[in-house]
Residue frames relative to the residue before (quaternion, step in Angstrom):
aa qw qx qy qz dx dy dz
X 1.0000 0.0000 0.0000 0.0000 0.00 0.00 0.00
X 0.4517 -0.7004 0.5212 0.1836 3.65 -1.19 1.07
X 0.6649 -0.5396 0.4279 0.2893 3.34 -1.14 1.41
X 0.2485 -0.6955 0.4667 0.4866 3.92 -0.67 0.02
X 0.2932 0.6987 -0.5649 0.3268 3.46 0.76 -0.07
X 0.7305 0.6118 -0.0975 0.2875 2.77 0.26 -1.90
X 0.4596 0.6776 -0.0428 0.5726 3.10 1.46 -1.29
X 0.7497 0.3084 -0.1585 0.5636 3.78 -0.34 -1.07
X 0.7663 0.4610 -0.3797 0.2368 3.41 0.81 -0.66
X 0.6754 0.5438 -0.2435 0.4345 2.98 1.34 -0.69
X 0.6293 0.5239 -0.3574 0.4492 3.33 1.23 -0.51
X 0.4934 0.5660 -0.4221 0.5079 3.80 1.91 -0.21
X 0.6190 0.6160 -0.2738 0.4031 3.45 0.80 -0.87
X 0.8307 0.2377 -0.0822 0.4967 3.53 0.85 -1.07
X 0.3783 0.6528 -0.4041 0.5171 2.91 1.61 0.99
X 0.7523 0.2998 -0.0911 0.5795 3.21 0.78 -1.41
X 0.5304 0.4394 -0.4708 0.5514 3.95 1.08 0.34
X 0.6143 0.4360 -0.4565 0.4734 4.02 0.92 -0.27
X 0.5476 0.6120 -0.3799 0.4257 3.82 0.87 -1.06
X 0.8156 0.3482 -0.2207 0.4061 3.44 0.44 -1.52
X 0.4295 0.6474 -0.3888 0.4952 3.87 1.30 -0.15
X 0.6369 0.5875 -0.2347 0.4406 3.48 1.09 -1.53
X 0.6284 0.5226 -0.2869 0.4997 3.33 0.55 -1.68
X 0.9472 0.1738 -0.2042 0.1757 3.63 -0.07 -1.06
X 0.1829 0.5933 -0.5694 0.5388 2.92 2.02 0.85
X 0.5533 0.6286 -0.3726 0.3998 3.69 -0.26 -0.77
X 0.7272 0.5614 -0.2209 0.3274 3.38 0.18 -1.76
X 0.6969 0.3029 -0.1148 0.6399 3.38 0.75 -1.73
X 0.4889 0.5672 -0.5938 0.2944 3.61 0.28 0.27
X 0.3798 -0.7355 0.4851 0.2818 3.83 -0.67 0.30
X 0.4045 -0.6489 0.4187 0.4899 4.03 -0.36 0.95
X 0.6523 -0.5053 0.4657 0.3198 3.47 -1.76 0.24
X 0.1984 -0.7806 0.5746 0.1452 3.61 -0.45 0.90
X 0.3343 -0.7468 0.5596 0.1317 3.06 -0.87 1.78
X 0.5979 -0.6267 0.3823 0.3219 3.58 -1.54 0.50
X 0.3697 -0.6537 0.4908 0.4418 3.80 -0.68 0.85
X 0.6482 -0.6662 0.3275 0.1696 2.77 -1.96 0.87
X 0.7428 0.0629 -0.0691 0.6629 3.23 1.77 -0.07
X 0.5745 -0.7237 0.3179 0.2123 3.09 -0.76 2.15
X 0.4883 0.6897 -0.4232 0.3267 3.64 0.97 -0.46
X 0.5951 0.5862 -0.2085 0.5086 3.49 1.55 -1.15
X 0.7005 0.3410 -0.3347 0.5301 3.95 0.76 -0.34
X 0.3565 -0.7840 0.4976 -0.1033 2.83 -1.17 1.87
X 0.7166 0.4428 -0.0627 0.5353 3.35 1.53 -0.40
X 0.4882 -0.6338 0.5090 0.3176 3.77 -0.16 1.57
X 0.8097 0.3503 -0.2638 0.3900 3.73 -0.42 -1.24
X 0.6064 0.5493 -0.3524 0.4543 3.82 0.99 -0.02
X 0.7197 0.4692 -0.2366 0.4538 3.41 1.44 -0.72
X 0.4458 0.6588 -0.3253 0.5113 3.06 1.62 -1.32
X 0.7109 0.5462 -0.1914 0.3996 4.17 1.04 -1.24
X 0.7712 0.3079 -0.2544 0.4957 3.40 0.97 -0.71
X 0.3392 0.8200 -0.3201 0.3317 3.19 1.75 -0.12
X 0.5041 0.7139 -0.0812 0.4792 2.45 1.37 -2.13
X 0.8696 0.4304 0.0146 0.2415 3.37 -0.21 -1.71
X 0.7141 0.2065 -0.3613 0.5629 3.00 1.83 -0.27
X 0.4269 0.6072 -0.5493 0.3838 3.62 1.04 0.18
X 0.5664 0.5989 -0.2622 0.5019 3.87 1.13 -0.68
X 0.6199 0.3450 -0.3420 0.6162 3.81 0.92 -0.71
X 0.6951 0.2567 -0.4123 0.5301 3.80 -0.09 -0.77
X 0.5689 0.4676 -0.6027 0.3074 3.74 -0.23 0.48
X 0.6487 0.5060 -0.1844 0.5377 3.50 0.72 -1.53
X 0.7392 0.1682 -0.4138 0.5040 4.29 0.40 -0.28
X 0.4849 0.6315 -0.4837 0.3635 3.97 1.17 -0.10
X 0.7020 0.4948 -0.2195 0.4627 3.53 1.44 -0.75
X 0.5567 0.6264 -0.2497 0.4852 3.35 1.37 -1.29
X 0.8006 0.3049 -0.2906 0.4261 3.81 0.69 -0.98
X 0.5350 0.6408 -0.4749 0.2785 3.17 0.76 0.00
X 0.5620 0.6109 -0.3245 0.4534 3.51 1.68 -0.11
X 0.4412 -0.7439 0.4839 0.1337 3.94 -0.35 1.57
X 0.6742 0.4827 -0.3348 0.4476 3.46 1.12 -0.98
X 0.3256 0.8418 -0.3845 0.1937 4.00 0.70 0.27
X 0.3680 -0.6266 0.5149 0.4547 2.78 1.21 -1.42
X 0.6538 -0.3777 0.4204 0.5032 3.58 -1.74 -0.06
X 0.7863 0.4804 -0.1785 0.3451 2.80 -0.24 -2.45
X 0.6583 0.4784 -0.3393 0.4719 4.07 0.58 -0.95
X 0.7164 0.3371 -0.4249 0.4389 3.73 0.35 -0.75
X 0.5917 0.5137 -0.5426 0.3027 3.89 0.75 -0.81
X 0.6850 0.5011 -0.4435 0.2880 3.43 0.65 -1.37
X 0.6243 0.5423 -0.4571 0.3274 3.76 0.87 -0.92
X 0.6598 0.5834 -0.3079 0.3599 3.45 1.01 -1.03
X 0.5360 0.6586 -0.2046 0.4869 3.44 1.53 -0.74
X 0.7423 0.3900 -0.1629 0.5200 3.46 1.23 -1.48
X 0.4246 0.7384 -0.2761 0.4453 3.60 1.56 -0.22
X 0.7215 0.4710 -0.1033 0.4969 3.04 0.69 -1.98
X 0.6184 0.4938 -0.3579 0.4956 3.87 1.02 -1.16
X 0.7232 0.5063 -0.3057 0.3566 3.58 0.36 -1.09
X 0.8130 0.2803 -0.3694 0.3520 3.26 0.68 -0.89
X 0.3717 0.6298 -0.5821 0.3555 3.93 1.43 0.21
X 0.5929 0.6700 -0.3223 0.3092 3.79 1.25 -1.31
X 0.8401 0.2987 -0.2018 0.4054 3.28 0.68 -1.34
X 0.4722 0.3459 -0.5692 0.5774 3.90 1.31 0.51
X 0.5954 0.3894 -0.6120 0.3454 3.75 -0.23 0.58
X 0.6517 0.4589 -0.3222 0.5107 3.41 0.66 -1.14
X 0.5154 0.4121 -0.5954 0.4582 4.38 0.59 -0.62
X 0.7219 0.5561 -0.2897 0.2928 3.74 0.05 -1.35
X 0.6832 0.3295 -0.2477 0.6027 3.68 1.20 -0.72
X 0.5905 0.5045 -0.4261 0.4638 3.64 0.74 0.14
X 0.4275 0.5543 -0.3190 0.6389 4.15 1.84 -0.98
X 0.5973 0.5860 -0.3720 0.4019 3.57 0.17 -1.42
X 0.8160 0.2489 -0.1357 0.5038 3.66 0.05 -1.48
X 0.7265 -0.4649 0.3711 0.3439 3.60 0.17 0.21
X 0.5038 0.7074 -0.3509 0.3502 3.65 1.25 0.92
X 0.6659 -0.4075 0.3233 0.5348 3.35 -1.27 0.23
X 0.3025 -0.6607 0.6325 0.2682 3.63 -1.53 0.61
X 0.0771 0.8965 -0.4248 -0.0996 3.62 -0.24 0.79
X 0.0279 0.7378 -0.5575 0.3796 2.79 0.89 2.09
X 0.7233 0.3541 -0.1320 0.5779 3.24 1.33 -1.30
X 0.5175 0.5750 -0.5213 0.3603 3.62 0.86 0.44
X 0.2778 -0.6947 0.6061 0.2699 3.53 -0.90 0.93
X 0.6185 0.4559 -0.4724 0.4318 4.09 0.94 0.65
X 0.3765 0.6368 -0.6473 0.1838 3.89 0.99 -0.11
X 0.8683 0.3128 -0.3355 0.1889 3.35 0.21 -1.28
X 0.4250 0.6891 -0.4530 0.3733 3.57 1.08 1.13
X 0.2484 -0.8676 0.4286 -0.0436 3.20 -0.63 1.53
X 0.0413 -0.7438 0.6637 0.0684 4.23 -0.16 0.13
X 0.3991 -0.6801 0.6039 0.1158 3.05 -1.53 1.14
X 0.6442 -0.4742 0.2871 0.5270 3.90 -0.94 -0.03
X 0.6226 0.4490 -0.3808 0.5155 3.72 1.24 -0.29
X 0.6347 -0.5655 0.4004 0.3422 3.88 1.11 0.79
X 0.6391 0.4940 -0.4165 0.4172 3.76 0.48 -0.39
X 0.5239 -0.6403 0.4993 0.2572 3.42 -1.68 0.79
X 0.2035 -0.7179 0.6625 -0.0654 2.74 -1.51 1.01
X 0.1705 -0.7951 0.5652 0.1388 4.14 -0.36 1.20
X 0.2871 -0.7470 0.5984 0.0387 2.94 -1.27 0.73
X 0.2951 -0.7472 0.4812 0.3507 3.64 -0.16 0.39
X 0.7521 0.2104 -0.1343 0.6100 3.97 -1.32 -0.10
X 0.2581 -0.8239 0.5045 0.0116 3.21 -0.34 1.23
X 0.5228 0.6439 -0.3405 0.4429 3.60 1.40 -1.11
X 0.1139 -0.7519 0.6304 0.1560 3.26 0.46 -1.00
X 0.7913 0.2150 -0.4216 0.3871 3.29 0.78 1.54
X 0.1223 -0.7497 0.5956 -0.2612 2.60 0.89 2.07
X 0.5457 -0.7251 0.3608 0.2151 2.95 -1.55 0.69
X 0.8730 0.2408 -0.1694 0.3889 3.36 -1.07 1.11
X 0.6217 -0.5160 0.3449 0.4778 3.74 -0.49 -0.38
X 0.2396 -0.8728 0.4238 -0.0349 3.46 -1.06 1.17
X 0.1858 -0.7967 0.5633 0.1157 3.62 0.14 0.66
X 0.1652 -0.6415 0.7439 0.0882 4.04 -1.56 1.43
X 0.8841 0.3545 -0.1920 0.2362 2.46 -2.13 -0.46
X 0.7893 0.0946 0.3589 0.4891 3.66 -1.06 -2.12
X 0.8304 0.1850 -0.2615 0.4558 3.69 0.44 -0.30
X 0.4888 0.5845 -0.5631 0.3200 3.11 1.00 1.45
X 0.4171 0.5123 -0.4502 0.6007 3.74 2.07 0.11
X 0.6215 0.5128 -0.5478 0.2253 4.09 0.10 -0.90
X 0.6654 -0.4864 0.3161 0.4699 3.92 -1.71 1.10
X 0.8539 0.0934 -0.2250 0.4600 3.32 -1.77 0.52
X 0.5543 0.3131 -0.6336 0.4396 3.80 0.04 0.84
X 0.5156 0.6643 -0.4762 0.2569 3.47 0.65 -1.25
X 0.5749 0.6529 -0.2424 0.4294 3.60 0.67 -1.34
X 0.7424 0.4652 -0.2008 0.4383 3.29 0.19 -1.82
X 0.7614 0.2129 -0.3108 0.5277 3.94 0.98 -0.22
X 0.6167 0.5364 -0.3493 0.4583 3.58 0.82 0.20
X 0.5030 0.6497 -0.3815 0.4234 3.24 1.33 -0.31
X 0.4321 -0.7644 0.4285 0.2131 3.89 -0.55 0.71
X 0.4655 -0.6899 0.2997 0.4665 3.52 -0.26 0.70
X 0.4991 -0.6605 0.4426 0.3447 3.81 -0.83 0.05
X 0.2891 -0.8183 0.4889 0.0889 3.91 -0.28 1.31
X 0.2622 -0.7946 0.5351 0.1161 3.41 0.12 1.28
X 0.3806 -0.7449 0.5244 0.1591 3.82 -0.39 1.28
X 0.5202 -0.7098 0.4659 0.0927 3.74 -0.84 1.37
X 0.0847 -0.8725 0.4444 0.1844 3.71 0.26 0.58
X 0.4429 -0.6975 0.4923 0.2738 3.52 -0.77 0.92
X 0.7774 -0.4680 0.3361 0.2523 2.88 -2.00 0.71
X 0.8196 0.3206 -0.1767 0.4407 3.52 1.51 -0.72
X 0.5170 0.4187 -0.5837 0.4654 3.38 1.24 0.96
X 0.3419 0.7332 -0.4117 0.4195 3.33 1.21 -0.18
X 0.7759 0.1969 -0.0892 0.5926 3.45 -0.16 -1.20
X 0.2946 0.5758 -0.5572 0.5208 4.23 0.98 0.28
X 0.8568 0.3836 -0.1566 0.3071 3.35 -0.15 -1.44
X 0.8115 0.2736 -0.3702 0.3599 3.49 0.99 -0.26
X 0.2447 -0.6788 0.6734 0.1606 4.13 -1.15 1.06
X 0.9010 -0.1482 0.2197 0.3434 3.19 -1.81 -0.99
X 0.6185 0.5932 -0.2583 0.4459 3.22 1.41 -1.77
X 0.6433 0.4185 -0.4420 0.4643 3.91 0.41 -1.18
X 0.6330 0.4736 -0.4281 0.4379 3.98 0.10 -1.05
X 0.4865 -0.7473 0.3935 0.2237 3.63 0.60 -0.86
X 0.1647 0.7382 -0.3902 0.5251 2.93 2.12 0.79
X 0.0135 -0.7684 0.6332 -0.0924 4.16 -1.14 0.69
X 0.6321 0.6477 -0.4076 0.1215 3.39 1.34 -0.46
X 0.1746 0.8707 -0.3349 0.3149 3.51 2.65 0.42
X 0.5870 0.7396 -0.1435 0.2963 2.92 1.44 -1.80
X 0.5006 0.7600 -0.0561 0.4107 3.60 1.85 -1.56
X 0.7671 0.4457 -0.1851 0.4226 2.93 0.56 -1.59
X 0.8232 0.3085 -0.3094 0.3626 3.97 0.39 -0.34
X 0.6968 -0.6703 0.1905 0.1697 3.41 1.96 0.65
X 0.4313 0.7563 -0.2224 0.4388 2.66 1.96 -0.74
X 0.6167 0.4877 -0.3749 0.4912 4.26 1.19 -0.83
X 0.6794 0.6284 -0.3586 0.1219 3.21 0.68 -1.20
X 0.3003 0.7284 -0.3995 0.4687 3.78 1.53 -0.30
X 0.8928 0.2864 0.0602 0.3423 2.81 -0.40 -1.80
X 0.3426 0.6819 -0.3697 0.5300 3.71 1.69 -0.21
X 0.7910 0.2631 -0.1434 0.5335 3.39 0.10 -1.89
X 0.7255 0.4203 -0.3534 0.4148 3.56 -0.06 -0.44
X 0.4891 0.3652 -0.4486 0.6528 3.88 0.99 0.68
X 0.7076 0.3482 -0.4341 0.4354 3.75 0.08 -1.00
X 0.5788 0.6530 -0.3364 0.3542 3.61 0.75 -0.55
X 0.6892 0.4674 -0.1221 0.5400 3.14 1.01 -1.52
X 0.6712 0.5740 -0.2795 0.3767 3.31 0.87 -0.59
X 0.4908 0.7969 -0.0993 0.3378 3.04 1.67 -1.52
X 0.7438 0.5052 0.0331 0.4365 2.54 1.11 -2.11
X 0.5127 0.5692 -0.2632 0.5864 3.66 1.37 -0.60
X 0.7770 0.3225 -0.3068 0.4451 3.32 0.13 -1.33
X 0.7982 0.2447 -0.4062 0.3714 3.93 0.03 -0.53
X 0.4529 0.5769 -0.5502 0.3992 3.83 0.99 0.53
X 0.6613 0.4201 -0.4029 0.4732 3.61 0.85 -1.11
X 0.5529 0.5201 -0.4827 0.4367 4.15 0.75 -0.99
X 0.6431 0.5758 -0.3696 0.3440 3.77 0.68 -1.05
X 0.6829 0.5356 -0.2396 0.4351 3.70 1.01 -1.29
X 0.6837 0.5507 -0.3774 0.2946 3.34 0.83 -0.96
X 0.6958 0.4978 -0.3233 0.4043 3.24 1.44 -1.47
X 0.6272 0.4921 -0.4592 0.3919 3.48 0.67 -0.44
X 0.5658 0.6533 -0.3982 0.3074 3.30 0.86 -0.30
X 0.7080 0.3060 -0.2136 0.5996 3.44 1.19 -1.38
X 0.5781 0.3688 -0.5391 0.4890 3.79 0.14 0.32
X 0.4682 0.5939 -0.4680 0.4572 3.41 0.54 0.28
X 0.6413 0.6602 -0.0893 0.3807 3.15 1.05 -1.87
X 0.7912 0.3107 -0.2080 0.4839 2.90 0.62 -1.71
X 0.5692 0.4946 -0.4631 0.4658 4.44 0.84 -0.84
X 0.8374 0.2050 -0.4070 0.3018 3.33 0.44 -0.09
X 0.3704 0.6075 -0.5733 0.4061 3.57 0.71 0.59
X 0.6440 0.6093 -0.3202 0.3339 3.54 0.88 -1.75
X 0.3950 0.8758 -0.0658 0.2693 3.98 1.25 -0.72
């Protein structure tokens, strides 16, 4: 039988021979390449086709994650927040993926199929993922002041009849003004333009002739 010393040593030994195994797995491992921050920058179909990949995987895993009520406020907004970012990401990245010479998967009847990291689908409504405005999944469609925003009845835009219609139109809609006359109020300001006007025209009629008797004494010369 082995001393325990003895004992402790070797398990120290094959401790620090698992550690150093570890380390140099590690070494030759290549670092994780993080996704560029803006899809314009990936030059290479099969790289996009990859991060593609990768965020259709994140919005699976928080599409599942909110669906859980017991989160909290502040935890479901941020998911809903990180939702909303991702899915502006992946219509950039569909477009830079069209861009290089890829599938448009606008026209795929599978965009709007999602898989969490545990592989399992997840649907997503509005596939395009440029639906208008900001959208709320899962749990942060019960949280205060969204509730409302779907309970809220649509608004019924009332149909105007044929006889307020025709209520509403006089002289002014046809484009007729000559109503305008009748309380006297233009006439001021009528004559005092025609006046003013008057006055322009036989000063300029006044300039010209001097101009060509001018013309003509000197020619006569």
């Amino acid at each position: 039988m082995r001393p325990p010393t003895m004992a402790r040593n070797e398990e120290k030994a094959q401790s620090l021979l698992n550690r150093f195994t570890t380390m140099k797995q590690e070494e030759k491992r290549k670092p994780r390449e993080r996704r560029p921050y803006l899809a314009s920058e990936c030059r290479d179909l099969a790289d996009a086709d990859r991060w593609h990949g990768e965020i259709l995987r994140e919005i699976g895993a928080k599409l599942a994650e909110i669906q859980n009520e017991g989160l909290g406020e502040h935890r479901l907004r941020d998911l809903n927040d990180e939702i909303n970012k991702l899915l502006r990401e992946r219509s950039h990245w569909e477009r830079r993926i069209l861009e290089l010479g890829g599938r448009d998967y606008s026209r795929s009847s599978n965009a709007a199929l999602m898989t969490d990291l545990d592989g399992n689908i997840v649907a997503i409504p509005n596939p395009s993922g440029r639906g208008p405005g900001y959208r709320y999944f899962g749990a942060a469609k019960k949280l205060p002041g969204v509730r409302e925003l779907f309970d809220k009845p649509p608004e019924v835009r009332k149909r105007g009849t044929r006889y307020g219609v025709h209520k509403r139109i006089n002289a002014g809609y046809c484009g007729y003004y000559y109503y305008d006359d009748e309380d006297g109020a233009l006439e001021p300001h009528e004559a005092a333009a025609e006046k003013r006007m008057r006055h322009e025209l036989v000063t300029e009629w006044h300039r010209v002739e001097q101009e060509a008797m001018k013309n003509v004494a000197s020619g006569c010369k």
